[in-house]
C-alpha angles and dihedrals in degrees: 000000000000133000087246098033082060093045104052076047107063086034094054080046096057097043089053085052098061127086117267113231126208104243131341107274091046087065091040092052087045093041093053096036085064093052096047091068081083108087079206092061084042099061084051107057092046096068099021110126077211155322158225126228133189120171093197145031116160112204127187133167145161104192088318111048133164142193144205147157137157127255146182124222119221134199116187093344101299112105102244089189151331116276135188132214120219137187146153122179130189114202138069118335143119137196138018141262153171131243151162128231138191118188110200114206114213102211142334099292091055095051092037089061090038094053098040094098112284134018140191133189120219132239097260095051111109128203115206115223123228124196129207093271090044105243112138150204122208111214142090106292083358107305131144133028134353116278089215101064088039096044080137101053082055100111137162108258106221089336090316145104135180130201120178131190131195128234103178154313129069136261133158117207152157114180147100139266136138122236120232136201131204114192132194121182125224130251 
């Protein structure tokens, strides 16, 4: 079997292991309930110009891994157009999962170059992950110190910020790869 026979499977597995939601705001409105129990998401949202939401992305990987799941981008709470999220990695990792994300945009210039086409977060972008009892971890996949306790520490990255939140499977990884978005805005 090869390298990219076994990725396209765990990640085909994983997207068959999440619940199904009945339309697509339905999972956007569920997806950012749950990361709303963070009082960091929270502060966030609240003075966000927009953001991005996507209630799944499967990601699998063995040396070589990859991930994707559709979104949906939103100004003023109204959805402006669909997005994807895109990424393949090469370095140490193992296994496959499921998560959520929600990407906050500071202000108009930040949508406004999320929302141009594609995008494409640098290496040296981190996402902090949240869990279900929102607690969280600041770091790139989830490493490093406790959100909470460095709630202030908590800043925009060039107009952006990421949070992720997992949903299920296992994978063990250390490597790099950058995140893209291709965005398409509706009629």
């Amino acid at each position: 079997m090869s390298i990219r026979t076994l990725v396209f499977t765990l990640l085909a597995t994983l997207t068959c292991a999440v619940p199904v939601f009945a339309d697509e705001a339905s999972a956007d409105k569920t997806t950012l309930d749950n990361f709303l129990v963070s009082d960091i998401v929270s502060k966030f949202y609240k003075s966000a110009y927009g953001y991005a939401v996507f209630p799944t992305i499967g990601k699998g990987g063995i040396g070589i891994g990859a991930a994707h799941g559709p979104g949906r981008v939103y100004r003023g709470g109204k959805k402006t157009g669909d997005v994807t999220m895109t990424q393949v990695s090469i370095g140490f990792q193992l296994g496959g999962q499921a998560y959520s994300q929600v990407v906050f945009f500071e202000d108009k210039r930040a949508f406004e170059e999320f929302t141009s086409g594609q995008f494409e977060f640098s290496a040296q972008a981190e996402a902090i992950a949240i869990t279900y009892s929102a607690g969280a971890q600041a770091g790139t996949d989830g490493a490093s110190a406790s959100a909470n306790a460095n709630q202030q520490e908590t800043n925009y990255y060039k107009g952006l910020i990421v949070f992720t939140m997992g949903k299920g499977g296992l994978m063990y990884q250390a490597a790099l790869g950058g995140q893209k978005y291709n965005y398409t805005a509706s009629k």
